[in-house]
C-alpha positions in Angstrom: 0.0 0.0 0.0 1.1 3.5 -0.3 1.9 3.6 -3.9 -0.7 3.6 -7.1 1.2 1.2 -10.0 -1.9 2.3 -12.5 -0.8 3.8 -15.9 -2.9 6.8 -15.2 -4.8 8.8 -17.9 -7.2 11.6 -17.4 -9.8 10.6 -15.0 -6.9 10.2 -12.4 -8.7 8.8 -8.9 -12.0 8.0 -10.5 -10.4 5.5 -12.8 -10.4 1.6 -12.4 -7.1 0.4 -10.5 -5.1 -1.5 -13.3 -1.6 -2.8 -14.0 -1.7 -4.8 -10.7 -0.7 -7.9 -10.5 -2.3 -11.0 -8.8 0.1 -11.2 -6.1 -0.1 -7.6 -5.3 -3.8 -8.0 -5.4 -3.3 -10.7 -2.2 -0.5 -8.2 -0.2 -3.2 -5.1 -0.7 -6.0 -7.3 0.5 -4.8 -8.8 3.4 -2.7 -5.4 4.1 -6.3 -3.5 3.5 -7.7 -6.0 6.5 -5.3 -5.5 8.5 -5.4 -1.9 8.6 -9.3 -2.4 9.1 -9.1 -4.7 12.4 -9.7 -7.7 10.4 -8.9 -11.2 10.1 -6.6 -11.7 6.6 -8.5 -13.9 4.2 -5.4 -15.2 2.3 -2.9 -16.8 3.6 0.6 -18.3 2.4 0.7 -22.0 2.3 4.2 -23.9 1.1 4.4 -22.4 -2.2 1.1 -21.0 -3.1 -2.0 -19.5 -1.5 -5.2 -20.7 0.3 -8.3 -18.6 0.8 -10.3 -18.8 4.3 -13.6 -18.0 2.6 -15.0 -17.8 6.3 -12.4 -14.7 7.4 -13.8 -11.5 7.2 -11.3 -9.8 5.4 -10.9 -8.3 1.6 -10.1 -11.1 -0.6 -10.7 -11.9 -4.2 -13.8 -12.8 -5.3 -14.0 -16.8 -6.5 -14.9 -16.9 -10.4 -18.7 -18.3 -9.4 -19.0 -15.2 -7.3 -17.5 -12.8 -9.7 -20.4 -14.2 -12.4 -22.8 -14.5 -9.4 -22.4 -10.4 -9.2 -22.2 -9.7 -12.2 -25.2 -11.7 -13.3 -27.4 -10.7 -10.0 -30.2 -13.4 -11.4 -30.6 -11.6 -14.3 -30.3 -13.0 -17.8 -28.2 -10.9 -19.7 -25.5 -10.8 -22.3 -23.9 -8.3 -20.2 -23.9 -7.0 -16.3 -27.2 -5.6 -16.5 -28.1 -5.5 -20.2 -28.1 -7.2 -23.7 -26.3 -3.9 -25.3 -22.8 -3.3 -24.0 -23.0 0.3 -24.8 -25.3 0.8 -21.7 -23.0 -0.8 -18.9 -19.7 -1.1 -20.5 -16.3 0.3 -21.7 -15.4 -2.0 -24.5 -13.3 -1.4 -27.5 -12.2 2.0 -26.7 -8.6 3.8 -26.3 -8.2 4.1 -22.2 -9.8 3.6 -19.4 -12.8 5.5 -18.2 -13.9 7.5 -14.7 -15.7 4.7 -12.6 -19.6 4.4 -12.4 -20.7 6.8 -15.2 -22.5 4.0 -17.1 -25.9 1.8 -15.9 -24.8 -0.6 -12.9 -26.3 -3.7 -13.4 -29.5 -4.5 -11.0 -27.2 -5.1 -8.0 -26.1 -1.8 -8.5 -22.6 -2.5 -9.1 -20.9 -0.7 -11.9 -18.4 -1.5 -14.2 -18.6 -5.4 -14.3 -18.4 -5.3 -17.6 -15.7 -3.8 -19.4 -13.4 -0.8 -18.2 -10.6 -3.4 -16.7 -10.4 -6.9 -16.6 -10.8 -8.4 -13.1 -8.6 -11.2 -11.3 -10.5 -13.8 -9.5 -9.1 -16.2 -7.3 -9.5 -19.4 -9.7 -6.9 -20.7 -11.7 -7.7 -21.1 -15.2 -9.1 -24.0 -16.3 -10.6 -24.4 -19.7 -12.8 -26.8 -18.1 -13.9 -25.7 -14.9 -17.9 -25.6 -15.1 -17.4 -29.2 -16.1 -15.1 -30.3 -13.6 -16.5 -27.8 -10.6 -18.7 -28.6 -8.1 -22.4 -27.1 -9.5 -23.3 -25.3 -6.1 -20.5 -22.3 -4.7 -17.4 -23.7 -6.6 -14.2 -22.5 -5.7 -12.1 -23.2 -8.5 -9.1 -25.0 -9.1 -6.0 -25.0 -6.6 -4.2 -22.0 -6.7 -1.5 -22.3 -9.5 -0.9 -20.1 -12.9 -2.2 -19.1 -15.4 -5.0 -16.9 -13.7 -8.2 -16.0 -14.5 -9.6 -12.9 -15.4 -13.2 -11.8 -15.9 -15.4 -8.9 -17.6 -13.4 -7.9 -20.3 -11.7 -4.4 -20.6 -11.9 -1.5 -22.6 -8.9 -3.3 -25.1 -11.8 -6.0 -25.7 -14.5 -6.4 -28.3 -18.1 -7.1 -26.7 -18.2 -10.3 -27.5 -15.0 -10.7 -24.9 -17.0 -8.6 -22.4 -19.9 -10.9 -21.8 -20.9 -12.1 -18.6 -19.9 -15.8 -19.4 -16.9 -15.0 -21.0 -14.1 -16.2 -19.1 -10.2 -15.5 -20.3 -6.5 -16.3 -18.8 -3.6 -14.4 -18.1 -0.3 -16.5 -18.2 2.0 -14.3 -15.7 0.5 -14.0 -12.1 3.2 -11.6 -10.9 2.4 -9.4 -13.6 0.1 -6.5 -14.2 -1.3 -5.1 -17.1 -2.5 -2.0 -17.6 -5.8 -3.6 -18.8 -6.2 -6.1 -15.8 -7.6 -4.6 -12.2 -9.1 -5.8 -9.3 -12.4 -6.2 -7.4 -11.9 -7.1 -3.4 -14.8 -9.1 -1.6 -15.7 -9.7 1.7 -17.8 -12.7 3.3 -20.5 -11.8 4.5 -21.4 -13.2 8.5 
């Protein structure tokens, strides 16, 4: 914490946080709890990560409960429509101030389009075969990652709610990947 690594562009503070990687995601979460009184939700494990889904701090979101968000029982191409213009930065040239399009009927904004988001899952090209149908939490924590909701470097069909994608290097950002923290609710 203490430092922004987004490219910047004209909408300064308002914009997305991108060009983070997925390991920086997990220092500002559990530095983020910390600072709040609460219990770190990721921990370090031999090599890799777990995820106490039952601690109360900022962690990522799983890749059912991104979709489970960005869907909010609604049956839409997008997060909260069937046209991408209403609720999305897609195919443009940078990234765009935060919450000035529809939010979808959860009333979260930006879901689709704007920045990528990491999730906690590990890509897997199979993973609503192999996944367990109710609350799935993905496969064990290894690369490459997966990202969800497609940024503003995407065409809509990459920005659709079921549209899933990977990113090879974990400890990389890109300027068109950012972040979404959760908390469990108790």
């Amino acid at each position: 914490m203490g430092s922004n690594p987004a490219t910047g562009n004209a909408c300064g503070g308002d914009c997305p946080v991108e060009t983070v990687s997925f390991y920086d995601v997990i220092d500002f979460a559990n530095a983020l709890s910390t600072l709040k009184g609460l219990k770190p939700a990721i921990a370090k494990s031999g090599s890799g990560y777990t995820q106490d889904l039952d601690a109360d701090g900022y962690r990522l979101p799983t890749e059912a409960e991104w979709e489970y968000a960005a869907r909010c029982g609604d049956d839409t191409l997008y997060a909260g429509s069937d046209n991408h213009n209403l609720v999305g930065w897609v195919d443009e040239t940078a990234t765009q101030e935060v919450a000035q399009l529809a939010a979808n009927s959860c009333g979260l904004y930006d879901m689709t389009g704007n920045v990528s988001e990491w999730v906690w899952d590990a890509y897997n090209s199979e993973y609503y075969a192999v996944s367990d149908s109710v609350d799935p939490t993905g496969p064990d924590l290894d690369s490459p990652r997966t990202i969800r909701g497609g940024s503003i470097y995407d065409y809509p069909s990459q920005a659709r709610v079921s549209t899933r994608d990977l990113y090879i290097v974990a400890n990389w950002g890109m300027y068109y990947i950012g972040v979404r923290l959760v908390r469990t609710g108790h």
